[in-house]
LUMLO-894245 format. One record per residue (C-alpha): residue number from 1; x, y, z. Coordinates in steps of 0.02 Angstrom, whole numbers, plus 50000, padded with zeros to 5 digits. Layout:
REM residues N
     k      c1      c2      c3
   NUM       X       Y       Z
...
REM end
This chain:
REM residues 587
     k      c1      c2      c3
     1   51448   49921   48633
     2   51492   49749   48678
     3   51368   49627   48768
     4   51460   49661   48931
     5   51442   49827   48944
     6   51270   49846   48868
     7   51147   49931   49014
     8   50952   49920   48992
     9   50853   50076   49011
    10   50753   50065   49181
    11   50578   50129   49227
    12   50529   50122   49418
    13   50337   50156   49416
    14   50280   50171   49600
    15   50473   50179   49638
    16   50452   50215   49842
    17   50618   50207   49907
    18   50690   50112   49798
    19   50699   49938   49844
    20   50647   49866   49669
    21   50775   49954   49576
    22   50904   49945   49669
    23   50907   49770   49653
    24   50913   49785   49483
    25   51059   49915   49488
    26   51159   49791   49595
    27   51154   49677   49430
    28   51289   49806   49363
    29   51164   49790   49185
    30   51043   49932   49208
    31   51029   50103   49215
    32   50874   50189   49286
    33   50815   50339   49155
    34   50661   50371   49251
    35   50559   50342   49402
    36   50369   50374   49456
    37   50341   50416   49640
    38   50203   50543   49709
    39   50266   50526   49899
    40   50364   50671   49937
    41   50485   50579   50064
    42   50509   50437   49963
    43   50572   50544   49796
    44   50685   50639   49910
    45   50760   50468   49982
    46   50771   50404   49800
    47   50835   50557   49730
    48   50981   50555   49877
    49   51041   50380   49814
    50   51053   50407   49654
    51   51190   50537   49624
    52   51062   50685   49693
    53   50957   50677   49498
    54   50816   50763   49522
    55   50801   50742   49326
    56   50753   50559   49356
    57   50569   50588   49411
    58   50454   50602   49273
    59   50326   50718   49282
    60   50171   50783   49178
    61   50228   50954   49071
    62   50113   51053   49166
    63   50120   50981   49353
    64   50266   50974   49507
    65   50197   50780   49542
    66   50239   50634   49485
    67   50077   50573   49477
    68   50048   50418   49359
    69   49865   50460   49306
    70   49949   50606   49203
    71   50098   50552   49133
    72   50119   50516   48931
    73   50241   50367   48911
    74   50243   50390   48741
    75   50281   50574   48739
    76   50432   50529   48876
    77   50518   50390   48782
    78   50508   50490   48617
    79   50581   50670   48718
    80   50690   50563   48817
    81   50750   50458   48645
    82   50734   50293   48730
    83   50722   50128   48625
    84   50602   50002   48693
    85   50696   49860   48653
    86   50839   49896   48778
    87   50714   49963   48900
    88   50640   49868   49063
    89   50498   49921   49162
    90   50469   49896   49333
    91   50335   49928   49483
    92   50239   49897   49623
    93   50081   49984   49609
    94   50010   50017   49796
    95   49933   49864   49872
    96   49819   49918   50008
    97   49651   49887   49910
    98   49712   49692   49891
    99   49788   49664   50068
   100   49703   49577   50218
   101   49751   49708   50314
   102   49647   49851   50215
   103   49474   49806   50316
   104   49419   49975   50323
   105   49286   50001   50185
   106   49313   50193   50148
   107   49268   50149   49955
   108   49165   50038   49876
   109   49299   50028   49735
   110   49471   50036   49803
   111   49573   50172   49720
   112   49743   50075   49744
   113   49666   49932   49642
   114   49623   50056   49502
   115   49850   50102   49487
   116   49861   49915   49423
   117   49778   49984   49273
   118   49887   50115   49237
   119   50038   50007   49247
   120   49967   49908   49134
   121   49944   50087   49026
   122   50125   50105   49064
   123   50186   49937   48986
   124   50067   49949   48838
   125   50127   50147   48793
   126   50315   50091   48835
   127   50321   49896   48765
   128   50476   49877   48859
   129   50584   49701   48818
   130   50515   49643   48969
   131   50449   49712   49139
   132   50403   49651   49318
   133   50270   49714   49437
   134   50249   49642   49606
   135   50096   49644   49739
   136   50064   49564   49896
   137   50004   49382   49884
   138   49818   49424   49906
   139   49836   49514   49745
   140   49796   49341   49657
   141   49632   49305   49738
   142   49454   49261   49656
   143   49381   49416   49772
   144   49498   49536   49681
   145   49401   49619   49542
   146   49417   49756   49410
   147   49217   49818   49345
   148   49173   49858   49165
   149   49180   50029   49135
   150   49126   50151   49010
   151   49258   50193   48859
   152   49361   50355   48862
   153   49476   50384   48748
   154   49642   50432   48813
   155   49589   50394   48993
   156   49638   50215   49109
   157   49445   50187   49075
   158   49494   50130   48884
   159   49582   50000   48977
   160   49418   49925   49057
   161   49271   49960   48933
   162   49200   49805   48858
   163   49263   49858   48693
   164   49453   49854   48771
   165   49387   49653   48834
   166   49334   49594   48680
   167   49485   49648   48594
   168   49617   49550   48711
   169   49512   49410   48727
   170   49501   49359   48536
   171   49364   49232   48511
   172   49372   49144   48687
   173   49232   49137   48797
   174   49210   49336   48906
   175   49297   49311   49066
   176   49171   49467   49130
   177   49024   49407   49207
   178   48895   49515   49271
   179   48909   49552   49453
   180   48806   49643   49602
   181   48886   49775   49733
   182   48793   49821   49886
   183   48789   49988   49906
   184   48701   49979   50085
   185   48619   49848   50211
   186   48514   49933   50356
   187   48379   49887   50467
   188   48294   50091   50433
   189   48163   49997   50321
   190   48068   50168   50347
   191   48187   50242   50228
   192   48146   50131   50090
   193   48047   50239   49995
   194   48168   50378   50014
   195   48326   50247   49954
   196   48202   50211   49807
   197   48194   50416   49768
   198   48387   50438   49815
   199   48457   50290   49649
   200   48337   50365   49526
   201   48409   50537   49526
   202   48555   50565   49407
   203   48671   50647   49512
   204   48672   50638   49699
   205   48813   50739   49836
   206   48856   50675   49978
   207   48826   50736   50150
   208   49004   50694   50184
   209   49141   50680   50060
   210   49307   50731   50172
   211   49418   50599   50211
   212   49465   50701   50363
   213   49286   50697   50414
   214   49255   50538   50361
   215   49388   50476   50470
   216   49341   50579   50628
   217   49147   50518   50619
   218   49225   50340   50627
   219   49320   50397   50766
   220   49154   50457   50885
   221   49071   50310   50809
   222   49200   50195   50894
   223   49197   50298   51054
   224   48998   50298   51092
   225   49009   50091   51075
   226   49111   50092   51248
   227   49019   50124   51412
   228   49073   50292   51474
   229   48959   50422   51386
   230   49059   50535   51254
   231   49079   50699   51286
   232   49262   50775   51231
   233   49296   50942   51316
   234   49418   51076   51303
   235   49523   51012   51445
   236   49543   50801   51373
   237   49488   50834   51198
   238   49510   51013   51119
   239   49563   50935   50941
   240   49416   50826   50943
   241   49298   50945   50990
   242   49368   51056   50849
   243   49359   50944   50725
   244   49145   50889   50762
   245   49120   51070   50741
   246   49206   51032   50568
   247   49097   50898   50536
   248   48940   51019   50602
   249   48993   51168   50468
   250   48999   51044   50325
   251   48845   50969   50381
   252   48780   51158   50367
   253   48832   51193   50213
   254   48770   51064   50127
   255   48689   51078   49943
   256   48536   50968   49920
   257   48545   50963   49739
   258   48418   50854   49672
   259   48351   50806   49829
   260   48298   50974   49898
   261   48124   50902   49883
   262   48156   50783   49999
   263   48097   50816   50166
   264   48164   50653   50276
   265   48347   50699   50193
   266   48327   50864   50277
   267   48265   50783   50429
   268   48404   50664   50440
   269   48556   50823   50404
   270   48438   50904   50567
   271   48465   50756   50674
   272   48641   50737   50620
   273   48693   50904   50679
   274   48584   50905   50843
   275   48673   50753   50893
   276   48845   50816   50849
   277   48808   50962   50938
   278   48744   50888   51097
   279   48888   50792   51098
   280   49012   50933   51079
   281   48915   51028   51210
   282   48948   50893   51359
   283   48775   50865   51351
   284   48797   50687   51311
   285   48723   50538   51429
   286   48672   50382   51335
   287   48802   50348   51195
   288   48639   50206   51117
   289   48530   50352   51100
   290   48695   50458   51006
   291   48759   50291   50910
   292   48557   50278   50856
   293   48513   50474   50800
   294   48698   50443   50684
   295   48636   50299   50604
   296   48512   50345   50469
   297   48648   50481   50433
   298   48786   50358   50399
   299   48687   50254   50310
   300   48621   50353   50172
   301   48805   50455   50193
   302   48876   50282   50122
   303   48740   50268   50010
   304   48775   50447   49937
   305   48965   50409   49935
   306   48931   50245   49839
   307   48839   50312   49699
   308   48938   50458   49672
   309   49097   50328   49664
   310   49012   50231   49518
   311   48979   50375   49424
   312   49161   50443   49446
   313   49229   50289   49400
   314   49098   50272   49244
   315   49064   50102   49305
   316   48919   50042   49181
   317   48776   50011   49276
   318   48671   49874   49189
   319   48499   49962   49260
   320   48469   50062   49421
   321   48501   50008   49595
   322   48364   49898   49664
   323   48299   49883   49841
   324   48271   49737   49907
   325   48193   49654   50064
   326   48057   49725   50213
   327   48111   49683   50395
   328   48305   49735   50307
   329   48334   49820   50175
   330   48480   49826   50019
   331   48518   49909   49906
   332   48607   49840   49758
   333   48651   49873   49572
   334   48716   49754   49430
   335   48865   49792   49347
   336   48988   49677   49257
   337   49167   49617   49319
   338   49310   49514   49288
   339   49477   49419   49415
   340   49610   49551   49405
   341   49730   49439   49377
   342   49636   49324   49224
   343   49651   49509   49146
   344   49839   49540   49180
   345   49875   49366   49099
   346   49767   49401   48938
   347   49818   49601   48922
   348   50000   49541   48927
   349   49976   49394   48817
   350   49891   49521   48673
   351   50039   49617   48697
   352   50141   49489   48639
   353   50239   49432   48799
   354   50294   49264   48881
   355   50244   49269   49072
   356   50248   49174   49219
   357   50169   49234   49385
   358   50174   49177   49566
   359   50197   49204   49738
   360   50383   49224   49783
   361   50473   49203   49955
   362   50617   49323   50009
   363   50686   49207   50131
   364   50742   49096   49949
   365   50841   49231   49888
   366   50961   49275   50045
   367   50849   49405   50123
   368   50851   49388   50309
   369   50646   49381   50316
   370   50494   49281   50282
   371   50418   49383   50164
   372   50294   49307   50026
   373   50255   49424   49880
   374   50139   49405   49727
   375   50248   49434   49549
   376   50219   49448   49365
   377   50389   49445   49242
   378   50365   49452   49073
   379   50488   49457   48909
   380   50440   49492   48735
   381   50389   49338   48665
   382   50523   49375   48501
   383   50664   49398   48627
   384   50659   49201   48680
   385   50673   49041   48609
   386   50578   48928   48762
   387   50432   48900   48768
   388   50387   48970   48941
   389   50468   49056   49077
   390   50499   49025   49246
   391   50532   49106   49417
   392   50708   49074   49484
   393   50738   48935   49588
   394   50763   48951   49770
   395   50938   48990   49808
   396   50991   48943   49975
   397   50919   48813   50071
   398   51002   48907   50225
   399   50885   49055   50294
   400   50970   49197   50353
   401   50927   49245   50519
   402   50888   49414   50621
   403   51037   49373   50708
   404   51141   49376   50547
   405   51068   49551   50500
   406   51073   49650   50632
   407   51162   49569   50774
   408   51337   49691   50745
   409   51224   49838   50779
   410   51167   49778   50950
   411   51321   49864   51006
   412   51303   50026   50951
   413   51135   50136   51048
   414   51031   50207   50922
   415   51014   50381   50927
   416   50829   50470   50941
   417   50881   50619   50856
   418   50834   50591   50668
   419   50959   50725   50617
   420   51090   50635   50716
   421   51132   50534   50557
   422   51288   50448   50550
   423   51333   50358   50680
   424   51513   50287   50724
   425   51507   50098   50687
   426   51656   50042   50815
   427   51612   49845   50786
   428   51751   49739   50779
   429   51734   49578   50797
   430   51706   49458   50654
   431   51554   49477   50558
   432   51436   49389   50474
   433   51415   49345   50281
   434   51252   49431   50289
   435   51329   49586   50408
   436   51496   49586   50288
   437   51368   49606   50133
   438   51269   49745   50207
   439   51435   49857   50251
   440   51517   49823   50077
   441   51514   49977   49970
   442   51531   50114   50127
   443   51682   50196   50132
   444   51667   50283   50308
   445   51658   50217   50474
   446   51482   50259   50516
   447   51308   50221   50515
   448   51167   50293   50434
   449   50991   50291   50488
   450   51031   50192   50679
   451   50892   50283   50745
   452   50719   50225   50851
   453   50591   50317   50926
   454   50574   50380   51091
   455   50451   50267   51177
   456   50338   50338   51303
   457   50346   50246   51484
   458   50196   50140   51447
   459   50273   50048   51297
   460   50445   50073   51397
   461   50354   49952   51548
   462   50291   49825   51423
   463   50454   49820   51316
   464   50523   49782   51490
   465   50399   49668   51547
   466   50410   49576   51364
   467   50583   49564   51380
   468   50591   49493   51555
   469   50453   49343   51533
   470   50540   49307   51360
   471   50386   49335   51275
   472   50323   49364   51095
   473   50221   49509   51093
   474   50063   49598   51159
   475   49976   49437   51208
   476   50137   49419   51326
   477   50105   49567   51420
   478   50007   49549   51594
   479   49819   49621   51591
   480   49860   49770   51672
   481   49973   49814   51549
   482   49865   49747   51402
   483   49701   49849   51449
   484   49765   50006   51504
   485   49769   50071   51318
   486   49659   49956   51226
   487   49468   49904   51252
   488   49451   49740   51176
   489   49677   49669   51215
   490   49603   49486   51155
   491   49582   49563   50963
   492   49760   49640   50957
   493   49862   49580   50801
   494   50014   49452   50860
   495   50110   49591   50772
   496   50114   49728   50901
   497   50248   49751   51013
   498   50321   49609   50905
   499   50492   49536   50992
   500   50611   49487   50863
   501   50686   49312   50883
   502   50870   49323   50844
   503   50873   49128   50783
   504   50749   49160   50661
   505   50707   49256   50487
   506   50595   49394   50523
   507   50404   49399   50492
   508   50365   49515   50365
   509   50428   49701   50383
   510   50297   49835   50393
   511   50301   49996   50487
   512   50395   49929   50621
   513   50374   50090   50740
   514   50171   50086   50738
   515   50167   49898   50773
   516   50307   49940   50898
   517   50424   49798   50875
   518   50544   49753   50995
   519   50726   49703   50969
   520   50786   49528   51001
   521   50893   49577   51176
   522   50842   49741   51210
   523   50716   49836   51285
   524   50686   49943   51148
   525   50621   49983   50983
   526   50687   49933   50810
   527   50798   50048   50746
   528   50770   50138   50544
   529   50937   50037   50487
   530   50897   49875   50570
   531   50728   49870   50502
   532   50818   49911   50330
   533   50944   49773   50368
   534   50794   49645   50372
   535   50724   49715   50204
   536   50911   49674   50132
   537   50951   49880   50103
   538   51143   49885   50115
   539   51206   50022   50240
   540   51267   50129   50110
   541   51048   50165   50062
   542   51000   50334   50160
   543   50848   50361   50201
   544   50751   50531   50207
   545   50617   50617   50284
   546   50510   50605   50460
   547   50565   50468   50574
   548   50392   50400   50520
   549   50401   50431   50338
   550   50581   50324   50349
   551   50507   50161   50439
   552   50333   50188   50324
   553   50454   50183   50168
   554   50544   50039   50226
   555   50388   49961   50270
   556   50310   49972   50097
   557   50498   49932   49995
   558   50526   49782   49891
   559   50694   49688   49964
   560   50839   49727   49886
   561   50906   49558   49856
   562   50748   49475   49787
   563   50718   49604   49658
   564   50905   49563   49614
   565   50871   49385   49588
   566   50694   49420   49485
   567   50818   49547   49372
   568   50961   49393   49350
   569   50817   49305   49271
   570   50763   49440   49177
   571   50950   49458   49096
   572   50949   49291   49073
   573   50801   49264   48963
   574   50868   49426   48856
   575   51049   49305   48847
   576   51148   49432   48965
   577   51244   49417   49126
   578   51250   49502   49290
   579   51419   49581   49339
   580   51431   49484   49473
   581   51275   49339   49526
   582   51220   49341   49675
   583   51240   49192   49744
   584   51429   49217   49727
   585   51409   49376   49863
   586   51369   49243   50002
   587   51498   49114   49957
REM end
């Protein structure tokens, strides 16, 4: 096989859409072999683009999901008699446990943070010629920590034992330190003697586990801090009065456990289910006196949920929780932990691979939107001659704007009808570079995915109202329109109800239809193909699924065009070529 046709073998761990590797595909000098994706709408919009191969998502022998926890790279690239030298690895594991916008503490140890280990099992069980995972800029933050953990064999907790540490770190100085994590801060300093019982025992459950029921109890939580006592009926709230008597039979079917001794636990599952009750009754009249009786039941809930999380993630513990303080109490325990990143850069380095990490910026590599993203590449270090590697430079010093995107498509209504999929695209008139890029490769006249949502007349009114001052977004909107739906307008994100500016890149592209954004000219929401335009997906990429599921997998993709620049650096540290570069599409 000559140079020029030689493909590398391409692995897509946390593939979503497809964004990543298509960029790499674009190249013309890779082939994907397999892809990891447990979202059921995003495999079936990746499996549509690429030739319909179901074949391509790899899945444990004995499950239907691609779930990465399971998978054996080793046992795949041996069935699947791939060479590791011509192979490439890429991924984005889920970001929500390092982004500023996750500021809901449902765990004390984020789950998402936990898939950056298993990449990392990935790329040690595959050693791949070179790889590249990406993450959103928070990712490389001192407050972004992985904890020492027990070792198990054969398990992603091998990959953050001590004994794991010591070996990538050589004879340097530990880069663990020990730590502390509050497990719970209250001012219920009559419970301290209970708290003290409750971290002794070995193994404690929960009065709530559910995320369903987790989520719901924030819900009447957040309802008994307004004014108007909280009492949902059958008439205004029949699926919220359903779902407290869900919370009520779990409540009631509680095991004790350990702690069936324990009186004030029973005392505080009583109170818990009196006050849910009286609240699903209508009987309701002081929301303080509701908000109070929930407390102590939330509090040691978390404190439950907290312990139980340690011990399921065989966090090691270095002695039992202590409680600490009189007119407020915590609770917290020691453990030992280490900067996510400082682990990445040593893990890869025992591996034997030249990196270079950093935050890059869409907008430098022809996508039409200000989006900043945190990146890792790495080559094996016997592939290259320099001595270190570096990030490509910027290529244009000429942003492309929303105007250049998705300015043709103002002319064509977007349908609401997410079956009504292919469109007739009647534009005429001379395009843009960007525009002339995005239809290249479709052979019809049509296009795909030109749909938005439906609005209801309330966000109808303020698209109109937005539209008519020439505002920006929420904050634009007149007070009447602001407080009708939300208690507190003044803490409203500058996000919602966003209205594109046509001379400008776009701010960063997240599900566009639950922060409602606005197009440019019109009263009316962003269309599924002109948020994909501002993410750099040509027109040719279909996407499947739920209205929702399309603008949440658009949301969460990795732009086209900047993974295609990160791959033409990639080829060029192996000494290959793109097909065609990429700053010769926009000349």
């Amino acid at each position: 096989m000559n140079s020029s046709e030689k493909k590398y073998k391409l692995i897509d761990l946390f593939a979503g859409a497809g964004g990543l590797s298509n960029g790499f595909q674009q190249t013309g000098k890779f082939e994907i072999v397999g892809a990891v994706e447990i979202n059921k709408e995003a495999i079936e919009t990746y499996i549509y683009n690429h030739r319909s191969d179901k074949s391509l998502i790899i899945k444990p022998s004995d499950s239907e999901d691609s779930d990465i926890s399971k998978i054996d790279f080793k046992q795949f690239m041996i069935e699947k008699g791939i060479d590791p030298s011509e192979t490439v690895v890429i991924g984005g594991p889920p970001c929500q446990g390092f982004s500023n916008a996750n500021r809901q503490k449902n765990y004390l140890i984020s789950g998402n943070n936990q898939l950056v280990k298993e990449y990392a099992r990935a790329i040690d069980e595959v050693r791949p010629v070179a790889f590249l995972m990406e993450n959103v800029k928070t990712m490389n933050s001192a407050t972004h920590k992985f904890f020492v953990t027990k070792h198990v064999d054969d398990s992603i907790y091998a990959y953050s034992s001590e004994q794991h540490l010591q070996k990538i770190n050589g004879d340097e100085d530990p880069f663990w330190k020990e730590d502390e994590l509050i497990l719970l801060e209250t001012d219920k300093v009559g419970y301290k003697d209970l708290i003290n019982r409750i971290v002794e025992k070995r193994q404690v459950t929960p009065f709530i586990t559910n995320e369903f029921e987790l989520s719901r109890i924030r819900s009447v939580v957040r309802k008994l801090k307004k004014t108007k006592p909280y009492n949902p009926t059958l008439d205004n709230g029949k699926k919220e009065l359903f779902e407290i008597k869900q919370i009520i039979s779990s409540l009631l079917d509680y095991d004790f456990g350990e702690l069936n001794t324990e009186e004030k636990m029973k005392d505080i599952r009583k109170t818990a289910i009196d006050t849910f009750n009286e609240i699903a009754n209508g009987s309701n009249t002081d929301n303080g006196k509701m908000l109070n009786n929930l407390q102590g039941f939330i509090e040691i809930n978390q404190l439950l949920r907290y312990l139980k999380e340690i011990e399921d993630e065989n966090i090691v513990k270095l002695g039992i929780p202590e409680v600490v303080g009189d007119r407020r109490l915590k609770v917290v325990v020691k453990v030992k932990s280490y900067n996510i990143v400082v682990y990445l850069k040593k893990f890869f380095a025992h591996l034997d691979y030249k990196i270079t990490l950093d935050t890059a910026n869409s907008n430098h590599y022809f996508v039409p939107q200000r989006r900043q993203r945190f990146i890792i590449l790495g080559v094996k270090s016997n592939k290259i001659e320099c001595a270190e590697i570096e990030f490509p430079e910027r290529y244009t010093d000429k942003d492309f704007t929303v105007e250049d995107a998705i300015g043709d498509l103002e002319y064509i209504d977007a349908t609401k009808n997410v079956e009504d999929n292919g469109l007739v695209y009647n534009v005429e008139f001379k395009k843009t570079k960007m525009q002339n890029y995005y239809r290249s490769g479709i052979r019809e006249n049509v296009i795909y995915n030109h749909i938005n949502t439906d609005s209801e007349q309330l966000s109808k009114q303020r698209f109109e109202e937005i539209k008519k001052k020439g505002g920006k977004n929420f904050h634009s909107l007149s007070t009447e329109l602001q407080e009708v739906s939300y208690s507190d307008a003044s803490r409203t994100q500058n996000t919602i109800y966003l209205r594109l500016d046509y001379d400008s890149p776009s701010p960063t592209v997240i599900n566009v239809r639950k922060s409602m954004w606005q197009h440019p000219t019109k009263a009316v929401a962003l269309s599924i193909r002109e948020a994909a335009r501002l993410q750099s997906f040509k027109d040719n990429y279909v996407f499947k699924g739920s209205k929702d599921k399309q603008y949440q997998q658009i949301g969460n993709a990795v732009p086209p065009l900047m993974a295609r620049a990160m791959a033409e650096q990639i080829l060029y540290y192996l000494g290959e070529a793109p097909k065609k570069y990429l700053k010769d599409e926009f000349n």
